[in-house]
PLY file of the C-alpha trace (Angstrom):
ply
format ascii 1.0
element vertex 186
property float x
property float y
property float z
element edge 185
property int vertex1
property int vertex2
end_header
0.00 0.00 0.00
3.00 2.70 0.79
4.60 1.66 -2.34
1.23 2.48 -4.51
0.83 5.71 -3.02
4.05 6.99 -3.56
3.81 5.89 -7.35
0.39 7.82 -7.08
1.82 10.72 -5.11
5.16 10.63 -8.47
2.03 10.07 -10.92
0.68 13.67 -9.80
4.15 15.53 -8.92
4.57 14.73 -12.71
1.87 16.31 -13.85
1.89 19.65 -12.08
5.47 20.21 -13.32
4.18 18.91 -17.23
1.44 21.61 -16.30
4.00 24.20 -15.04
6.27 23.83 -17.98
3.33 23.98 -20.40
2.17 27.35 -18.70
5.88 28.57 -19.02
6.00 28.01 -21.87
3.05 29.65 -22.87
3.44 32.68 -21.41
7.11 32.87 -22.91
5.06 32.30 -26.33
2.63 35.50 -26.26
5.24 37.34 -24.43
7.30 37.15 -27.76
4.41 37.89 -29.76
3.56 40.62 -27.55
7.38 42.03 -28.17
6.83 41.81 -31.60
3.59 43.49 -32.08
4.90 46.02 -29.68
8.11 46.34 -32.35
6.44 46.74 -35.17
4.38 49.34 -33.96
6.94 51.35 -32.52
9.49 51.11 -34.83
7.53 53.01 -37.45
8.01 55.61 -34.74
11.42 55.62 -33.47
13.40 53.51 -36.21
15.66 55.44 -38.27
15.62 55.21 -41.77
18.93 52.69 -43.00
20.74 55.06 -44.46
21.09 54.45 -48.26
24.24 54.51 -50.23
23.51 55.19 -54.44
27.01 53.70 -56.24
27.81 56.10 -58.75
25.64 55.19 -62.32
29.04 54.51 -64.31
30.16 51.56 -61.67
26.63 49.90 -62.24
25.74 49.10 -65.59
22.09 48.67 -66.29
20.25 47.44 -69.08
17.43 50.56 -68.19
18.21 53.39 -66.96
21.96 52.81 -65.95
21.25 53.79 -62.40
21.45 52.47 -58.56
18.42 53.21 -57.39
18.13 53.41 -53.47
15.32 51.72 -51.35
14.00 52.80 -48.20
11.75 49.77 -46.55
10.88 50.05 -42.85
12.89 47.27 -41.12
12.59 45.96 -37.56
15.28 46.53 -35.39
16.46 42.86 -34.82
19.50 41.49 -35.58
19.77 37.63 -36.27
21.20 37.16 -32.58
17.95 38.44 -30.66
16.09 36.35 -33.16
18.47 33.31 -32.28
18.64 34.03 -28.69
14.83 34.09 -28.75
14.18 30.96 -30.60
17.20 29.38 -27.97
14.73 30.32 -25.11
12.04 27.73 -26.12
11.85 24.72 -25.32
12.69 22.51 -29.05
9.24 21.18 -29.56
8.41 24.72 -29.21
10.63 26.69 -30.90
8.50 26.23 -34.53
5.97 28.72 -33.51
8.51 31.07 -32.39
10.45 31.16 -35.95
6.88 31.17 -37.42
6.15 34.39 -35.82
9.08 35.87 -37.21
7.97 34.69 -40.77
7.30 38.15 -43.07
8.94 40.80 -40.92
11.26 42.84 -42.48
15.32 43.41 -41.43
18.10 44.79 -42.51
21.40 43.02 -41.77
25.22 43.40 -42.54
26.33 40.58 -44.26
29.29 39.23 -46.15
29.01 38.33 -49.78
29.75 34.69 -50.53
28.52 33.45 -53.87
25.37 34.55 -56.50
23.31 31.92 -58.41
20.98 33.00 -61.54
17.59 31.15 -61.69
15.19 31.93 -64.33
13.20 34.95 -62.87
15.22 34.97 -59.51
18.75 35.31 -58.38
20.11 33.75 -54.96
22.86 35.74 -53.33
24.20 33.95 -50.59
25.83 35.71 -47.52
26.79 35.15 -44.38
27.36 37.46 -40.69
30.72 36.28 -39.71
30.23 35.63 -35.76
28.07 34.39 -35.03
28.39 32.38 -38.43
24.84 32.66 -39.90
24.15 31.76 -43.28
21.97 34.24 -45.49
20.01 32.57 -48.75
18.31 35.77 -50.12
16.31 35.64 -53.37
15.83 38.83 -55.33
14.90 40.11 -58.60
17.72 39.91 -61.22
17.40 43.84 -61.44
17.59 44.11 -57.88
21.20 42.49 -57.95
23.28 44.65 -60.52
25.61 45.99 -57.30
27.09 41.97 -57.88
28.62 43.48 -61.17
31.25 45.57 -59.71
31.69 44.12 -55.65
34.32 41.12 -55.17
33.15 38.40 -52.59
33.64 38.73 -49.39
32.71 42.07 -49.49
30.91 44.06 -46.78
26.93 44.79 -48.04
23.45 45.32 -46.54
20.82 42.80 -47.03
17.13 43.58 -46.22
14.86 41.64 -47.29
11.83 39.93 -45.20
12.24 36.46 -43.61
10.58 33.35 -44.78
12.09 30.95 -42.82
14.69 31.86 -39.95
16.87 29.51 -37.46
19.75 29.63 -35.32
22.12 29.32 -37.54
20.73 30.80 -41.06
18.08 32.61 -42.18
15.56 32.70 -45.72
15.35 36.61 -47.11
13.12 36.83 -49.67
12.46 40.51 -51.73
15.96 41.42 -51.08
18.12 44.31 -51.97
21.68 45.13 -51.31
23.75 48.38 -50.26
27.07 48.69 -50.46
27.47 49.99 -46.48
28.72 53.44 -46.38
32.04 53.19 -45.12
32.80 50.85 -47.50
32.32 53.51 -50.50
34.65 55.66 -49.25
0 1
1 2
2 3
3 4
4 5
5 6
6 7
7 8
8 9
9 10
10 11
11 12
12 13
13 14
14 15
15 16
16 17
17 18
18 19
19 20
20 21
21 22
22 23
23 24
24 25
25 26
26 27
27 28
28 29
29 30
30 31
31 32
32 33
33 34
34 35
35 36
36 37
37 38
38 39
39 40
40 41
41 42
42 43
43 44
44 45
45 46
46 47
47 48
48 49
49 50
50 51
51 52
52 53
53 54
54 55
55 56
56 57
57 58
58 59
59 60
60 61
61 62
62 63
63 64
64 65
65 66
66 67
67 68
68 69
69 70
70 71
71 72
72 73
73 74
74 75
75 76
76 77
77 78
78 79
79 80
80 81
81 82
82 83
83 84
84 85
85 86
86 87
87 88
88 89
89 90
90 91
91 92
92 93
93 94
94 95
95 96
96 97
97 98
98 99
99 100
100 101
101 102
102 103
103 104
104 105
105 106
106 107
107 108
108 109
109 110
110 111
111 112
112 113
113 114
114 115
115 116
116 117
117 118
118 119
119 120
120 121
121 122
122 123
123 124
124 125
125 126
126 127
127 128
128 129
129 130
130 131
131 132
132 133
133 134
134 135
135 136
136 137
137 138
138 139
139 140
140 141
141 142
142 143
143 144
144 145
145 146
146 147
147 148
148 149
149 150
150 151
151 152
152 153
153 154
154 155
155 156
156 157
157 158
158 159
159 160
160 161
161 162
162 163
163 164
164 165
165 166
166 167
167 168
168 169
169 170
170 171
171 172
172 173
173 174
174 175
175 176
176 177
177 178
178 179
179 180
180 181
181 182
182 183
183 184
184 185
C-alpha cells in the first residue's frame, strides 16, 4: 500500500510540473508575440531610416536606366542574434511557432558576400554574418542584384529583405536588396 501511493503521489508531482512547464512556456510564447507586435508598432516611430548609399551610375551598368536606385523599406530593429537568442529560449518542440512568428517581418542586416546563383526569374545571393556564423540565402529580382557586377566576394553589403524561414544558424530573405554599407564607399 506505501509503495502504490508513492507511485500515485510521483504520478501527480509529474503532472503539475508537465502543467507548469506547459504554462511557461506559454506565457514565454505571447510574451514574444507581444514584443513583436509592440516592435512593429513602434518602430515606425522611433526607427531610423537605413541610411542608403547610391554607387555612382558609371560603376553599375544597367540594361534601363543605368542607375542604382536606393530603397527605403521600414525594417525591424532585430539582428539575427535576438532572433536566435529568442528561438534558444524555447523549449525545441516549441521553438517552430517562435520562428513562425518571425515569418514576413522585415530586417536589414550586414552581411558578407559569398557566392550569386541565376535562376530563371530569380537570383540567390548567398551571404553570411561572420560571428556568429549565420548563413543568409536571399532571393531577389535579377534587377535588384546589378551591385554583384562591380563588388568582389567577401565584401561588406546590406541585405534587407523579409524572412521566410529563420533559425539559429541561417536565415531565408526573400524581396531582397543590397547596399554597399557606407564606409565601405569611401
Amino acid at each position: 500500500m506505501l509503495g502504490h501511493s508513492s507511485t500515485s503521489r510521483t504520478e501527480n508531482m509529474s503532472d503539475t510540473v508537465e502543467a507548469a512547464i506547459i504554462t511557461t512556456s506559454g506565457a514565454l510564447f505571447i510574451a514574444l508575440i507581444g514584443l513583436v507586435a509592440h516592435r512593429r508598432k513602434t518602430q515606425h516611430q522611433s526607427q531610423p531610416v537605413p541610411q542608403t548609399v547610391v554607387v555612382p551610375a558609371a560603376n553599375i551598368p544597367s540594361a534601363s536606366h543605368g542607375t542604382a536606385q536606393p530603397v527605403s523599406r521600414r525594417t525591424a530593429d532585430l539582428s539575427h542574434k535576438q532572433i536566435s537568442d529568442t528561438i534558444k529560449a524555447v523549449p525545441p518542440f516549441h521553438r517552430e511557432k517562435i520562428q513562425d512568428g518571425f515569418v514576413g517581418t522585415c530586417v536589414s542586416w550586414r552581411a558578407k558576400y559569398s557566392s550569386i546563383y541565376r535562376h530563371p526569374k530569380e537570383v540567390t545571393v548567398t551571404a553570411h554574418i561572420p560571428n556568429p556564423h549565420v548563413t543568409l540565402f536571399c532571393r531577389s529580382k535579377p534587377e535588384d542584384c546589378e551591385i554583384f557586377v562591380v563588388i568582389p566576394e567577401g565584401a561588406d553589403l546590406i541585405v534587407t529583405g523579409e524572412i521566410e524561414r529563420v533559425t539559429e544558424y541561417e536565415a531565408q530573405l526573400v524581396n531582397c536588396t543590397f547596399e554597399i554599407p557606407p564606409k565601405a564607399v569611401a
